[in-house]
ROMARZA-736010 format. One record per residue (C-alpha): residue number from 1; residue in one letter; x, y, z. Coordinates in steps of 0.5 Angstrom, whole numbers. Layout:
// residues N
<r><resi>NUM</resi><resn>a</resn><x>X</x><y>Y</y><z>Z</z></r>
...
This chain:
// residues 201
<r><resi>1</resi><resn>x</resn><x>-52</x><y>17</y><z>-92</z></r>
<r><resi>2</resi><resn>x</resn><x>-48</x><y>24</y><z>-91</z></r>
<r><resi>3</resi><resn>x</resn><x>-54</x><y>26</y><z>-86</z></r>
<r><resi>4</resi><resn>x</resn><x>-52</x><y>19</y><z>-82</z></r>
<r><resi>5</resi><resn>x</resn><x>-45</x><y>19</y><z>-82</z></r>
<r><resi>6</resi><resn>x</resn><x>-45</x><y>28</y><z>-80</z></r>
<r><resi>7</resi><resn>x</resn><x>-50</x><y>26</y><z>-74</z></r>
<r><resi>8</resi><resn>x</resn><x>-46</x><y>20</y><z>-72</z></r>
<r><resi>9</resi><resn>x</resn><x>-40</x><y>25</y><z>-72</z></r>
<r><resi>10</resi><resn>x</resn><x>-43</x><y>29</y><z>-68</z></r>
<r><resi>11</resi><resn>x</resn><x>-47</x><y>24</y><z>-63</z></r>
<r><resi>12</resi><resn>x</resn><x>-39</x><y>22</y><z>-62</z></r>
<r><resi>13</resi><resn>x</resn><x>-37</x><y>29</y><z>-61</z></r>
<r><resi>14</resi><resn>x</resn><x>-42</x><y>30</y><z>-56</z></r>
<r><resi>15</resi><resn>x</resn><x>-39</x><y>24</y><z>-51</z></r>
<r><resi>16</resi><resn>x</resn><x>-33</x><y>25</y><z>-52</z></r>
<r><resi>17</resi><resn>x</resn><x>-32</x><y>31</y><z>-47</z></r>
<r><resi>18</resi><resn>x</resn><x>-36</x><y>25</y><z>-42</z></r>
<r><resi>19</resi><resn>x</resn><x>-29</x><y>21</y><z>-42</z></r>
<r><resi>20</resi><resn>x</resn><x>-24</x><y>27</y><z>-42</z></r>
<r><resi>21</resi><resn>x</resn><x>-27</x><y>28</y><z>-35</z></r>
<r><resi>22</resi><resn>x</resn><x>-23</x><y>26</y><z>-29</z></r>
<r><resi>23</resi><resn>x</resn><x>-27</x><y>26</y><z>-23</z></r>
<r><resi>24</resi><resn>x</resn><x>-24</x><y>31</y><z>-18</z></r>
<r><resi>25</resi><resn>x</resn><x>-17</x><y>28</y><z>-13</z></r>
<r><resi>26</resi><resn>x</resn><x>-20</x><y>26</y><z>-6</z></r>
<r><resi>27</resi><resn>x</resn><x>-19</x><y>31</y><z>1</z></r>
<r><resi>28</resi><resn>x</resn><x>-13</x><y>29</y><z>5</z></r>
<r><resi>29</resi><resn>x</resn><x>-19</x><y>28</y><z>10</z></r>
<r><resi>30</resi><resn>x</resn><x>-23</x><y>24</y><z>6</z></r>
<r><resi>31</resi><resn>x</resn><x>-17</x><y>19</y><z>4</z></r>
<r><resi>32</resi><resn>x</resn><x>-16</x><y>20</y><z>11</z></r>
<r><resi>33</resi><resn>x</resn><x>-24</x><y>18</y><z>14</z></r>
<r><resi>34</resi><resn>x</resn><x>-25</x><y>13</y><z>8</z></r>
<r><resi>35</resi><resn>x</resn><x>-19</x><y>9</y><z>9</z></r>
<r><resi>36</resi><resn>x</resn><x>-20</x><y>2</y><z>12</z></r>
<r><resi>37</resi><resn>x</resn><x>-17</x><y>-5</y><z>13</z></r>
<r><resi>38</resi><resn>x</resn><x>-19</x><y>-9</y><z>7</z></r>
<r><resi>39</resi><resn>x</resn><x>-20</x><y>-17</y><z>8</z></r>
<r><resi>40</resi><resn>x</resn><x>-26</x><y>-18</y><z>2</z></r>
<r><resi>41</resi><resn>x</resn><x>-23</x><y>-15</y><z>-6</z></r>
<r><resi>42</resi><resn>x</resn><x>-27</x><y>-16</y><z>-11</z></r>
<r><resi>43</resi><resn>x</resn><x>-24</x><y>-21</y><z>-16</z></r>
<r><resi>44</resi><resn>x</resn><x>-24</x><y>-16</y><z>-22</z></r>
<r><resi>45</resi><resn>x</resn><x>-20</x><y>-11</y><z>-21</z></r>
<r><resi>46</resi><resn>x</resn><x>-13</x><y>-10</y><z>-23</z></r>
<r><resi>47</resi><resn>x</resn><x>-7</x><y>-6</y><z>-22</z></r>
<r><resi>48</resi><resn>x</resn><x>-2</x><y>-5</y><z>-26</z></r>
<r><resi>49</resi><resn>x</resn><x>6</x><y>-5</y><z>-25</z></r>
<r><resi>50</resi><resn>x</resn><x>6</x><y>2</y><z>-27</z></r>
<r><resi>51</resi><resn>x</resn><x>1</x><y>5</y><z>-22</z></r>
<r><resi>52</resi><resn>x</resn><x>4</x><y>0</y><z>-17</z></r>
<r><resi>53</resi><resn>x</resn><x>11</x><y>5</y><z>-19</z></r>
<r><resi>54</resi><resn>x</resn><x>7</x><y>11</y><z>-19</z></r>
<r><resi>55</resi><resn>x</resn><x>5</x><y>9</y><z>-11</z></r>
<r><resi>56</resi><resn>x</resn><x>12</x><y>7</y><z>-9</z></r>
<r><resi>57</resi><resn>x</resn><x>15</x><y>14</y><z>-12</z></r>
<r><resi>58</resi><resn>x</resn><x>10</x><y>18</y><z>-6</z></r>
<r><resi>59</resi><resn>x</resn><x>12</x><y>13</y><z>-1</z></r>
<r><resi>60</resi><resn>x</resn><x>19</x><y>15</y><z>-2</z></r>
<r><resi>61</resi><resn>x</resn><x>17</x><y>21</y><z>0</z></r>
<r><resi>62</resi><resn>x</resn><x>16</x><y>18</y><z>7</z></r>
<r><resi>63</resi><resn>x</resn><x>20</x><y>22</y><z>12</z></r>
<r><resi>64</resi><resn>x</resn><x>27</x><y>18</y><z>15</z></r>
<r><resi>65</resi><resn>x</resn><x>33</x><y>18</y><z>20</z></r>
<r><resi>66</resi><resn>x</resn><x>38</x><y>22</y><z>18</z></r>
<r><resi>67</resi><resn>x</resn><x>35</x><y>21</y><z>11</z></r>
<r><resi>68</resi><resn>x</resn><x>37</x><y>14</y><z>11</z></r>
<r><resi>69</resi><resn>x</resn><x>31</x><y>11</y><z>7</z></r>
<r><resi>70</resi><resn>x</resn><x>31</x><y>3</y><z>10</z></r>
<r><resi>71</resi><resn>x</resn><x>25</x><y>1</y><z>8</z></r>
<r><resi>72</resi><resn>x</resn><x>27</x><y>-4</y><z>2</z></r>
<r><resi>73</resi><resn>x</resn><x>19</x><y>-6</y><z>-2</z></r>
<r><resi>74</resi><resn>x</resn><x>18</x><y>-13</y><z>-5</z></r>
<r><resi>75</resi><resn>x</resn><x>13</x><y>-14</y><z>-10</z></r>
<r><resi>76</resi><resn>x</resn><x>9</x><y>-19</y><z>-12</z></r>
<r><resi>77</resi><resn>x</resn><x>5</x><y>-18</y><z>-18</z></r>
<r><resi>78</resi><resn>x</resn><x>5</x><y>-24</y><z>-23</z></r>
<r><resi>79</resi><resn>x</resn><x>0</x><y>-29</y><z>-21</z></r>
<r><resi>80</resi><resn>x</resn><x>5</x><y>-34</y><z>-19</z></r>
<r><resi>81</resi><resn>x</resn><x>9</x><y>-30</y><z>-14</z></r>
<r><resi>82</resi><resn>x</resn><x>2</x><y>-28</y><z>-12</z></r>
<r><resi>83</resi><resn>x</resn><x>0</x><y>-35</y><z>-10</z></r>
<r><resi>84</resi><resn>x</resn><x>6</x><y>-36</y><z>-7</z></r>
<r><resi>85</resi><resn>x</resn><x>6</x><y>-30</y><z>-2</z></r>
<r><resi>86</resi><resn>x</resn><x>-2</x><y>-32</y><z>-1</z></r>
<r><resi>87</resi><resn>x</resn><x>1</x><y>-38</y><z>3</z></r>
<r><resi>88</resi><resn>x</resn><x>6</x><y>-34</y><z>7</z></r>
<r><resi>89</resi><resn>x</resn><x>1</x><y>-30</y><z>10</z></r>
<r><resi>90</resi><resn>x</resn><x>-3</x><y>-35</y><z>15</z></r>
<r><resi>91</resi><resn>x</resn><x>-10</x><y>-35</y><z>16</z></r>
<r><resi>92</resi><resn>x</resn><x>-11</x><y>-28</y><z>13</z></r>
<r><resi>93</resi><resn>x</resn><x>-9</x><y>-33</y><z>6</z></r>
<r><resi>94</resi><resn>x</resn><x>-17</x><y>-33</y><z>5</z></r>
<r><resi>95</resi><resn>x</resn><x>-19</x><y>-25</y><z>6</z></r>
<r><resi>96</resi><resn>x</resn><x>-13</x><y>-23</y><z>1</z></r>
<r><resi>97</resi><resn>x</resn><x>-14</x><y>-28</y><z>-4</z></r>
<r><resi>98</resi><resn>x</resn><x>-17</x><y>-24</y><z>-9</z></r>
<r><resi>99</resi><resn>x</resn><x>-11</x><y>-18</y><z>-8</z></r>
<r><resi>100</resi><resn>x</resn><x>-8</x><y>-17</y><z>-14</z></r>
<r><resi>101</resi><resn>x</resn><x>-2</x><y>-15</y><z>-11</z></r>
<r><resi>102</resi><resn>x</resn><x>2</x><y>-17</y><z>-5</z></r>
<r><resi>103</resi><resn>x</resn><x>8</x><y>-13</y><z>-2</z></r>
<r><resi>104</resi><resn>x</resn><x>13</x><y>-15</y><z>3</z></r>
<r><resi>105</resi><resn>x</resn><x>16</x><y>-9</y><z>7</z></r>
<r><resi>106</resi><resn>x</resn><x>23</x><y>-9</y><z>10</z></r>
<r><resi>107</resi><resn>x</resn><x>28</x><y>-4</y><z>13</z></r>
<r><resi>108</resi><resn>x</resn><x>35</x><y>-5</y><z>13</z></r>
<r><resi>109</resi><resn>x</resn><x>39</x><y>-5</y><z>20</z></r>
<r><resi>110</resi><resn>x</resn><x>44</x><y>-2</y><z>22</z></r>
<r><resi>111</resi><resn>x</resn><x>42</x><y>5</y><z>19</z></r>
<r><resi>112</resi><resn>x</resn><x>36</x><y>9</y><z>23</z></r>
<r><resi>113</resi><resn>x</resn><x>39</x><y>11</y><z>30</z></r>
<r><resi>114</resi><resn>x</resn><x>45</x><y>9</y><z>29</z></r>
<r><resi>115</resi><resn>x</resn><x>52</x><y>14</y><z>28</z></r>
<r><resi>116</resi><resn>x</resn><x>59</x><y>12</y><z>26</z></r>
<r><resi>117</resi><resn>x</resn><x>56</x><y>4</y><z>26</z></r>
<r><resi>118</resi><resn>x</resn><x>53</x><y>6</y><z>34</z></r>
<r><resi>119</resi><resn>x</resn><x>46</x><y>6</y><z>36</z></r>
<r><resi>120</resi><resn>x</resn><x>44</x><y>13</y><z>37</z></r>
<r><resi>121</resi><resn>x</resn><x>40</x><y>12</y><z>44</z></r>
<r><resi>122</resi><resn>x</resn><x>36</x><y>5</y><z>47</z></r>
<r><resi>123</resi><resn>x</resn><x>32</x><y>5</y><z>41</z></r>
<r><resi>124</resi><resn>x</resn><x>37</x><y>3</y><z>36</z></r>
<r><resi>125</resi><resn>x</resn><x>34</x><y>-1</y><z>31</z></r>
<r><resi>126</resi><resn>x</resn><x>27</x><y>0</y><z>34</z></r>
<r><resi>127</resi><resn>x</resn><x>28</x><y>7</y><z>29</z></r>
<r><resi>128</resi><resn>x</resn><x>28</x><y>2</y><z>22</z></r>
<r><resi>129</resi><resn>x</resn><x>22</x><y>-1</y><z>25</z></r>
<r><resi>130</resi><resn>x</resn><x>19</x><y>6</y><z>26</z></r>
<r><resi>131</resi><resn>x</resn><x>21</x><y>10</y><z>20</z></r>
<r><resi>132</resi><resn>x</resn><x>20</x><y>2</y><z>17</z></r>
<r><resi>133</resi><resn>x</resn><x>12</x><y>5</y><z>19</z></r>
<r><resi>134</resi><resn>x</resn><x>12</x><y>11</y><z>16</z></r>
<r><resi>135</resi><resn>x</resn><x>14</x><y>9</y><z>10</z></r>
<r><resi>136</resi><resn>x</resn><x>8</x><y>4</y><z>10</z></r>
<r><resi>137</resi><resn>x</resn><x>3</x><y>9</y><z>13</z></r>
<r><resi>138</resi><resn>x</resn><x>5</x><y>14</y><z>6</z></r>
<r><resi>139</resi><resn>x</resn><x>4</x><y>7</y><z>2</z></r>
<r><resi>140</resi><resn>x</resn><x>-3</x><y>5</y><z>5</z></r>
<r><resi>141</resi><resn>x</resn><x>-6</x><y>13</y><z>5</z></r>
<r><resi>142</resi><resn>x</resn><x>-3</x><y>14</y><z>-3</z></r>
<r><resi>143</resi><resn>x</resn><x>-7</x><y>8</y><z>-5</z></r>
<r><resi>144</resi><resn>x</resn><x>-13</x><y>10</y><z>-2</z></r>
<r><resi>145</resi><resn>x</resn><x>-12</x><y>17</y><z>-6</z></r>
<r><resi>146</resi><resn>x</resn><x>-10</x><y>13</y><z>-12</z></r>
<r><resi>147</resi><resn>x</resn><x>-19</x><y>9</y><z>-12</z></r>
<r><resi>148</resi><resn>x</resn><x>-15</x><y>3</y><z>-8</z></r>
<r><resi>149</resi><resn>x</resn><x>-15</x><y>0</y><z>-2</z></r>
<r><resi>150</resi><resn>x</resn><x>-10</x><y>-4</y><z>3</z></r>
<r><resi>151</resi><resn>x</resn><x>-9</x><y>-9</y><z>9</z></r>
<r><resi>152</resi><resn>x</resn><x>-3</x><y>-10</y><z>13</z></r>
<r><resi>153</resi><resn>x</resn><x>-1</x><y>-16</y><z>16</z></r>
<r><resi>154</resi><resn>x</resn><x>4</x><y>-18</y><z>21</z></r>
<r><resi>155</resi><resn>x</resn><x>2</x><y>-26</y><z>20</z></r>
<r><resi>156</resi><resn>x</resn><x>7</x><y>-28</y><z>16</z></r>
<r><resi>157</resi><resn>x</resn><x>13</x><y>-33</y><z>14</z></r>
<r><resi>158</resi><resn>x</resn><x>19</x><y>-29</y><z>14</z></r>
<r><resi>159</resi><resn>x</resn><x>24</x><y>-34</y><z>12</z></r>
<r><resi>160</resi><resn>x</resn><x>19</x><y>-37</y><z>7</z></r>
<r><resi>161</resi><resn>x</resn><x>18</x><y>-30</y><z>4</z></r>
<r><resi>162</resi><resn>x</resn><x>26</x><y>-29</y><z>4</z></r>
<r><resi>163</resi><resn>x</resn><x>28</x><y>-34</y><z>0</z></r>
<r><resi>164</resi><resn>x</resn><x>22</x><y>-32</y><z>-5</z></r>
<r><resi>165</resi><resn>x</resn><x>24</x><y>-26</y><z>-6</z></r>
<r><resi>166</resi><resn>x</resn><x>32</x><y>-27</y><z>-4</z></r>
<r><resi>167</resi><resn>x</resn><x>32</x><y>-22</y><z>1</z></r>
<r><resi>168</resi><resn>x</resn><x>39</x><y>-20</y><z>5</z></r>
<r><resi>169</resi><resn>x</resn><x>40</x><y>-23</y><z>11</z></r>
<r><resi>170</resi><resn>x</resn><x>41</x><y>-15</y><z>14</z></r>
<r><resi>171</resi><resn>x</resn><x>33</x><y>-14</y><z>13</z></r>
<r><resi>172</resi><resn>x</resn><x>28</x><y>-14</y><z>18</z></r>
<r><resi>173</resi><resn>x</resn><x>22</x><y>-17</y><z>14</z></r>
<r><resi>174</resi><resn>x</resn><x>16</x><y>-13</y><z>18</z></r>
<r><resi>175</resi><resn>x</resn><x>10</x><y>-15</y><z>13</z></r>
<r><resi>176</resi><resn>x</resn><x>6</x><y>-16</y><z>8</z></r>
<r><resi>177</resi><resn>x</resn><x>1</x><y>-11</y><z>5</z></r>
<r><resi>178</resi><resn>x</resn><x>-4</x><y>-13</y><z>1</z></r>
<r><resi>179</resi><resn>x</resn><x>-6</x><y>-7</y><z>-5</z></r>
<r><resi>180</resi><resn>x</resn><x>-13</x><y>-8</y><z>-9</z></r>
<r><resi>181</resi><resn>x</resn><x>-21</x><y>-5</y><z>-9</z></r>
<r><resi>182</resi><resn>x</resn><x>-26</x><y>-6</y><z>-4</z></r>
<r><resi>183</resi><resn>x</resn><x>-31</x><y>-11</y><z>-6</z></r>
<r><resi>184</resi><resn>x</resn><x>-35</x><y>-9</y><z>-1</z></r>
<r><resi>185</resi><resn>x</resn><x>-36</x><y>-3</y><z>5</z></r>
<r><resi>186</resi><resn>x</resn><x>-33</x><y>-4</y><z>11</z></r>
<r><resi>187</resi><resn>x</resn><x>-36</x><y>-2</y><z>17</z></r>
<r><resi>188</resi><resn>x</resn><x>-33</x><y>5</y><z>21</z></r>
<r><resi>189</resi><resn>x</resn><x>-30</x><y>2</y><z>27</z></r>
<r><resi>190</resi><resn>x</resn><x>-30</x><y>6</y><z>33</z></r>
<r><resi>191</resi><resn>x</resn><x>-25</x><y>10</y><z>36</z></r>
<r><resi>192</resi><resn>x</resn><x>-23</x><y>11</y><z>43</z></r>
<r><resi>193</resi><resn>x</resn><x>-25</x><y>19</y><z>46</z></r>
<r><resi>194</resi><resn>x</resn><x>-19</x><y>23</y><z>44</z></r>
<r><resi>195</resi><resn>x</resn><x>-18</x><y>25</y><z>51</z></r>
<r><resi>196</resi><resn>x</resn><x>-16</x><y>18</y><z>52</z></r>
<r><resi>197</resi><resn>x</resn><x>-10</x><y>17</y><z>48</z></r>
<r><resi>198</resi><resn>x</resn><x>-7</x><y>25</y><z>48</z></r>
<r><resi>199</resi><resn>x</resn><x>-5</x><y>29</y><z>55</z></r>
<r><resi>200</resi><resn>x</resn><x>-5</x><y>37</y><z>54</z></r>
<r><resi>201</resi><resn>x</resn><x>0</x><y>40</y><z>59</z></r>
């Protein structure tokens, strides 16, 4: 009996080191190359309210106008709120039905490319809307270093969305990203030649 329960000690021993092990961080170029829009979530993965806040303390890190942080975040993540915002997102409803969460991005107006209360230059609160965009664009690239996958939707239905989410009247809602695994891989898609899209001088 000793013998047994000794060699089942150490068949124990010699597997725990397996789950110690942590597979290694991606490369800033692999999350960048292996990101993707995903419209196809595999049903039995979750994420936790603890990974989404994880995600959400890098994307604070996003840069901003004058450091005036307009992106506000609205996340869906019990089953109820989830349905909900499914049926706010127009005919993306059937690609994200398996999305574990769902999350509503703003940006306060008023704030980036404003001094004193006035617009700073002709943009005025185009720039919420342009540091609104990096904040999601550090979303989507942090979830995919963290193993998940995103899509980001502009078919929404703003005011339903606000009055789920009492959102202020002083917000833009600007989209609804979807954050879960990939059920599948999609294929890479192409991209224009470089010289079209950047001029040297």
């Amino acid at each position: 009996m000793k013998r047994i329960i000794t060699f089942a000690v150490l068949a124990v021993l010699m597997v725990l080191p397996s789950y110690s092990q942590t597979s290694p961080s991606p490369s800033f170029d692999e999350v960048l190359t292996t990101r993707r829009s995903i419209r196809n979530y595999d049903a039995t993965k979750k994420i936790t309210e603890a990974e989404v806040r994880q995600l959400m303390e890098a994307v604070q890190e996003a840069p901003s106008w004058a450091n005036q942080q307009p992106s506000k975040y609205y996340v869906a993540i019990s089953p109820e709120k989830v349905a909900a915002v499914q049926d706010m997102v127009g005919g993306n409803k059937d690609r994200i039905k398996n999305a574990p969460v769902l999350i509503v991005s703003t940006f306060e107006r008023g704030k980036s490319g404003f001094f004193s209360g006035k617009p700073t230059n002709e943009v005025g609160d185009g720039w919420g809307a342009y540091d609104n965009g990096l904040s999601n664009c550090y979303l989507i690239l942090k979830a995919r270093a963290m193993g998940f996958d995103t899509l980001i939707m502009g078919m929404r239905e703003a005011d339903k969305l606000r009055q789920l989410f009492s959102i202020p009247e002083g917000e833009t809602i600007m989209a609804v990203i979807a954050l879960g695994y990939r059920a599948a891989n999609p294929v890479q898609p192409r991209h224009r030649p470089l010289d079209d899209i950047v001029k040297f001088y």
